[in-house]
C-alpha positions in Angstrom: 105.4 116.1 72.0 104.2 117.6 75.1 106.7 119.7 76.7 106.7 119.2 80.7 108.5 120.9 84.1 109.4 118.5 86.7 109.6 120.9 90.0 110.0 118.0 92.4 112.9 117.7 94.9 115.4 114.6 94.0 117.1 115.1 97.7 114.0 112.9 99.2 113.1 109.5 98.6 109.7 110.6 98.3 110.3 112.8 95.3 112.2 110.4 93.7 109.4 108.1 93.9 107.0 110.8 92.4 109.8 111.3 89.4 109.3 107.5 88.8 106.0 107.6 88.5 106.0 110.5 85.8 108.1 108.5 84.1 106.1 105.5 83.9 103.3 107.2 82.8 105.7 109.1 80.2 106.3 105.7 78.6 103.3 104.3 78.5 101.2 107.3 77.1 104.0 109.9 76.0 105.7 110.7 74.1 106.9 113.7 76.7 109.9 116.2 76.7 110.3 116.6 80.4 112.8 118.9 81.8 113.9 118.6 85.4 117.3 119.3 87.3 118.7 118.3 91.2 116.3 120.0 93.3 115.9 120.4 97.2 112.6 121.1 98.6 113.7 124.6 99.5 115.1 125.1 96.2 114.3 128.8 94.6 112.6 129.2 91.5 115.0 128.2 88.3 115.6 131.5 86.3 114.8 129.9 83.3 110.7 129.5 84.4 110.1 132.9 83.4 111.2 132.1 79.8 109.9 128.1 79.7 107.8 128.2 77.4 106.0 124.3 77.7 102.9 122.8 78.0 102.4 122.0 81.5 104.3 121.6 85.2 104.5 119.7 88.2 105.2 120.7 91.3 106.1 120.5 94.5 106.0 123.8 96.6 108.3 124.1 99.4 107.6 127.7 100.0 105.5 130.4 98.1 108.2 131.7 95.6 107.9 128.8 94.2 104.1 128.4 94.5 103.6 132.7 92.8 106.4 131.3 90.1 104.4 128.5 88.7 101.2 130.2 89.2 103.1 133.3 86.7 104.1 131.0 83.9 99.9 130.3 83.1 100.2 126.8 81.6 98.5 123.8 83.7 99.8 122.3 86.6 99.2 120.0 89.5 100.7 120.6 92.7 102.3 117.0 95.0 102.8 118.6 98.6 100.0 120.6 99.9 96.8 122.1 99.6 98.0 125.1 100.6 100.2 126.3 97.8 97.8 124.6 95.2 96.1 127.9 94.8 94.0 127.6 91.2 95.9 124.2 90.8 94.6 121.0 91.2 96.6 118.6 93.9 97.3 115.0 94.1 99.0 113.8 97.2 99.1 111.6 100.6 96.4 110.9 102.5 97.7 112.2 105.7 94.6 111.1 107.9 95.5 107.2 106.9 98.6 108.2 108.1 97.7 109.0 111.6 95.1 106.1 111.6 97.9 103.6 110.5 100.5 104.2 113.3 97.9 104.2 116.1 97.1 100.9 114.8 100.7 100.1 114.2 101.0 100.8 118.3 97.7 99.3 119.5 98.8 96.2 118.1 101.8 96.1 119.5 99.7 96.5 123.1 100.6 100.0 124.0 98.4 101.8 126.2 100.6 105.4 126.7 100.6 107.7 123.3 102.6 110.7 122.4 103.0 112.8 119.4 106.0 114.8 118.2 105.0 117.8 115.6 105.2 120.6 114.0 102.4 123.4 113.1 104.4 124.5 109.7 101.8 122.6 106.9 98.6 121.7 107.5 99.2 118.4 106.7 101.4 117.8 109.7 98.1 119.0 112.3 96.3 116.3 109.9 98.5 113.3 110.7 99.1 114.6 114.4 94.8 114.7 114.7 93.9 111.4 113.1 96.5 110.3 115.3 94.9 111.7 118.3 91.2 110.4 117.2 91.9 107.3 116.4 93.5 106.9 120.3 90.6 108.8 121.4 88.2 106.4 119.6 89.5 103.3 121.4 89.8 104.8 124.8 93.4 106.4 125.1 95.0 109.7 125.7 97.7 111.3 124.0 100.2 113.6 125.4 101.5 116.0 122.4 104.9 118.0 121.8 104.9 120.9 119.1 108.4 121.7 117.4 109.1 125.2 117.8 110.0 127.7 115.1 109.1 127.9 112.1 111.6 125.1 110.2 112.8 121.9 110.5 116.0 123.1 110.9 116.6 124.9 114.3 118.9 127.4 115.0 118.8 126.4 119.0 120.0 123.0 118.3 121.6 121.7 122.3 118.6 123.8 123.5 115.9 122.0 121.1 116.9 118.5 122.2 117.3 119.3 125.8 113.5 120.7 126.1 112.6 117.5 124.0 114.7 115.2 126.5 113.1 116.1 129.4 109.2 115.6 127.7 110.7 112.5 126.9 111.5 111.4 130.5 108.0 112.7 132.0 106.1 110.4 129.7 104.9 107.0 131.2 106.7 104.1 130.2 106.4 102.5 127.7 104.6 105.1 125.6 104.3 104.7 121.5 105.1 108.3 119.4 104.6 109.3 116.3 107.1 111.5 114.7 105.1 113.8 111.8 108.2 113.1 109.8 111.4 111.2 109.8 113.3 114.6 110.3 111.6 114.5 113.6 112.0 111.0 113.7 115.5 111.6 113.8 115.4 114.3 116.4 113.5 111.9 118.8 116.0 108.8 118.8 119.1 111.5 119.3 116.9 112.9 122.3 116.2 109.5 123.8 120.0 108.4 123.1 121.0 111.9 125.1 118.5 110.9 128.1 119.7 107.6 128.3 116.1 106.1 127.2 115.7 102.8 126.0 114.1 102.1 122.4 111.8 100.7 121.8 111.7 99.4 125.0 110.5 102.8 126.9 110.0 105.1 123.7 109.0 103.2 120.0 109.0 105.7 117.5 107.2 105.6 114.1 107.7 109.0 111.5 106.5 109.3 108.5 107.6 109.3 104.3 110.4 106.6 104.7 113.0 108.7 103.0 115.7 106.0 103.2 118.4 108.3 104.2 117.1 109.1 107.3 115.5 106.1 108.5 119.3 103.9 108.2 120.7 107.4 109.4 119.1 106.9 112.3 119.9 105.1 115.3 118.2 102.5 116.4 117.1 102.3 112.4 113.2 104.3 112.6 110.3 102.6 111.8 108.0 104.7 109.3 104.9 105.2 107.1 106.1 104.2 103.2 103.7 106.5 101.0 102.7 105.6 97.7 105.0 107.9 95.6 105.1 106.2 92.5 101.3 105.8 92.5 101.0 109.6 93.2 103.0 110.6 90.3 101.4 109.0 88.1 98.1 109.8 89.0 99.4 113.7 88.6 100.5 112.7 85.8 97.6 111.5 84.0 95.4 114.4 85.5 98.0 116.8 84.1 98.1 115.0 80.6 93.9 115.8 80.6 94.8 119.2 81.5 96.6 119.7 78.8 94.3 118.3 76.5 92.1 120.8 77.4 89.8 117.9 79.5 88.2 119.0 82.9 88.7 116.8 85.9 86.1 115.1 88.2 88.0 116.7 91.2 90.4 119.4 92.5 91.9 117.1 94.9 93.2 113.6 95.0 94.6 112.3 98.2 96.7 108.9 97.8 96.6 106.5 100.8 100.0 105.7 102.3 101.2 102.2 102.1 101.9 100.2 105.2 104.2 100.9 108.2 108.0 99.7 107.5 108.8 98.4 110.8 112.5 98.8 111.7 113.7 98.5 115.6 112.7 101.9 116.6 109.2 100.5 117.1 109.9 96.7 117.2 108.6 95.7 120.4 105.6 93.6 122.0 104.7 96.6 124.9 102.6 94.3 127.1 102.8 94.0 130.8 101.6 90.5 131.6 105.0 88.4 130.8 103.2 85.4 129.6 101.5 86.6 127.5 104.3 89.1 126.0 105.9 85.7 125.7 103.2 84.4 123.8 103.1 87.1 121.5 106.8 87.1 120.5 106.4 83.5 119.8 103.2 84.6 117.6 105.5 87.0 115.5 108.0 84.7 115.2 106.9 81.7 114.4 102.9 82.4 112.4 104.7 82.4 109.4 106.0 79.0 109.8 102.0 77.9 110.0 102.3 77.8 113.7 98.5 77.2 115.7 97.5 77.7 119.1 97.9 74.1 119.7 101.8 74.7 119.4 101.7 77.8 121.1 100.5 76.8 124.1 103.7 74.0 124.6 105.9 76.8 124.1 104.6 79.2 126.7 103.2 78.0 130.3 99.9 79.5 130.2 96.1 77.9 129.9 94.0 78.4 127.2 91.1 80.0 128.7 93.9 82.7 130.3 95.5 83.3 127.2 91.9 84.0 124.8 90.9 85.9 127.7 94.3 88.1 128.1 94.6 88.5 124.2 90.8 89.7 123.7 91.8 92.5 126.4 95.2 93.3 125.1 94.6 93.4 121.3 90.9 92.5 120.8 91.5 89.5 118.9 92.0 85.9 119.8 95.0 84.4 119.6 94.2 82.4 116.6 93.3 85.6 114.7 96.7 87.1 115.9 98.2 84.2 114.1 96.5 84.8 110.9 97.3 88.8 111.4 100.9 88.2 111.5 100.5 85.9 108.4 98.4 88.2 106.7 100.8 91.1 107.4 104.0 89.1 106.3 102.1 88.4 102.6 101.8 91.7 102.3 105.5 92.2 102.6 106.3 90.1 100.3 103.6 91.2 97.7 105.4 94.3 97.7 108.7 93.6 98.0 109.0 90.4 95.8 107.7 88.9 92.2 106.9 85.9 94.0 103.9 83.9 93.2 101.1 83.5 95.3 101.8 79.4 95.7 105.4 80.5 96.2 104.0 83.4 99.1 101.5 80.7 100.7 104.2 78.3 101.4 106.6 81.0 102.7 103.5 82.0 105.4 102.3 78.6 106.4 99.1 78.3 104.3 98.5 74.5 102.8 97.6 76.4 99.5 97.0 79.6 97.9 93.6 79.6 97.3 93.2 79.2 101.3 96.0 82.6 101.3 93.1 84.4 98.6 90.1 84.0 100.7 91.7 84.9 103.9 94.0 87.9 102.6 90.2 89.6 100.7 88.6 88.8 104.1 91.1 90.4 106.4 92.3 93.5 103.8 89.0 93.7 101.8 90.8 93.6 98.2 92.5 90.4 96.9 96.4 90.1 96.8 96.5 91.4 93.1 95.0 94.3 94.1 96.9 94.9 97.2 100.3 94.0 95.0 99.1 96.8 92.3 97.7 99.7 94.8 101.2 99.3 96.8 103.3 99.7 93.7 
């Protein structure tokens, strides 16, 4: 029986996610004797990893202590947060340039034209989210205006003076503007600042973070939208390269980065940001009502606006016509339910407004380029 440490924080949805995953590979290729205790991601080495005497660890390095510790015990491991601790180990993690990629597209969608982004410079990964970010505006034509956390932790000793700096940023931005928050922490910080500055959200300021730890994002108020990363996927695929490890096996790569899984939209970033009225009108009728196989047809007697206006407006706006809006918000409602719910695909075709499921198939690979079992297996 294979003997393994479990050095990932339980305080974080994230790491709990990553423990599941272990687990499930555990079962279905174990037997494995895996030790592991409440952690935070600050946590100190455990005095008893200078004795442990096991076959192989994984990890996830919140500071170097940690990082030297691991690297002293001289079994195999596999580090889960950052390139920068991996030192001689191999790492498996996010993918943190989907990450920036996703909420601009999350924003763009939702017809925002003013971008900001809320950071810190303490992991590399958070400059890769807050850059992808920043491209993928750039790339379409939009600028971003940027605020950098200082310190050097998320947790600031100048707490009144922190949020009053990030108030008045706040207020100076155009309005409405879309930000991403490099985490939820920040998230967090970025809804109390708005409340304090009496800024509506999403109204003025939608705000997307990142990890969906569930604590924070209900702590929060309005509840924050956020990027769900593939946890459980990521544990097991660190757990599979560690089992080769320890089989003595060599593996095709030093580093594998997991793609996040979709944006969670909650109210911090629930919002049509358009200017033209009729066609923000049409739009919320469009997110309301594509599920219920609603077509252009029906749209139009719901909102007092031609045809030819509203292609034209939408093409501008969002680069689709409105008929392919339709079939977006479908689309993105199936994939909701694929990963939230064992329902069948007939069962998920009639909840979306397709006549049948075949119909659902060809337009779900077209739109996502994988078919729905494949989408239902990667998110999970």
């Amino acid at each position: 029986m294979k003997r393994v440490a479990l050095l990932i924080e339980t305080s974080r949805s994230y790491g709990r996610d990553l423990l599941r995953g272990v687990k499930r590979y555990a079962v279905e290729h174990g037997p494995w004797s895996m030790f592991t205790e409440i952690r935070d991601l600050e946590s100190r080495p455990p005095l008893w990893l200078k004795r442990w005497n096991g076959d192989g660890i994984l990890v996830r390095s919140g500071n170097e202590a940690i990082a030297s510790a691991v690297n002293r015990v001289g079994v195999p491991a596999i580090e889960l947060r950052s390139t920068r601790r991996s030192g001689s180990f191999p790492f498996v993690g996010v993918d943190n340039e989907v990450v920036g990629k996703m909420v601009a597209e999350h924003f763009v969608e939702r017809g925002f034209r003013h971008f900001a982004v809320y950071t810190l410079d303490t992991e590399d990964f958070f400059a890769t989210r807050r850059e992808s970010f920043i491209s993928a505006l750039q790339a379409r034509g939009f600028q971003c205006s940027e605020f950098r956390q200082a310190g050097k932790s998320e947790r600031p000793s100048q707490w009144e003076q922190q949020q009053t700096k990030l108030a008045r940023w706040l207020l100076s931005l155009a309005k409405p503007t879309g930000v991403l928050a490099c985490t939820d922490q920040l998230g967090c910080w970025l809804l109390d600042a708005c409340a304090r500055a009496g800024i509506r959200v999403p109204d003025d300021i939608a705000v997307v973070g990142a990890e969906n730890d569930e604590t924070l994002t209900s702590l929060s108020s309005p509840p924050l939208s956020s990027v769900q990363f593939a946890g459980e996927r990521s544990g097991y695929e660190a757990a599979s390269q560690l089992d080769m490890l320890m089989n003595g096996q060599t593996l095709k790569s030093d580093r594998t980065y997991i793609a996040p899984i979709a944006v969670i939209t909650r109210q911090s970033s629930d919002v049509v940001a358009v200017e033209d009225p009729l066609l923000a009108m049409a739009l919320r009728v469009i997110r309301d009502q594509a599920s219920n196989g609603l077509t252009v047809d029906e749209l139009l007697k719901q909102v007092p606006i031609s045809r030819s206006s509203l292609e034209r407006n939408c093409r501008k706006v969002l680069g689709r016509t409105p008929n392919e809006e339709i079939n977006h918000c479908r689309i993105g409602r199936v994939c909701e339910l694929l990963r939230d719910t064992e329902l069948s695909l007939e069962a998920i075709a009639d909840r979306t407004g397709f006549q049948s499921a075949q119909y659902l198939v060809c337009l779900f690979k077209k739109m996502r380029k994988v078919t729905p079992g494949q989408y239902r297996s990667q998110s999970r």
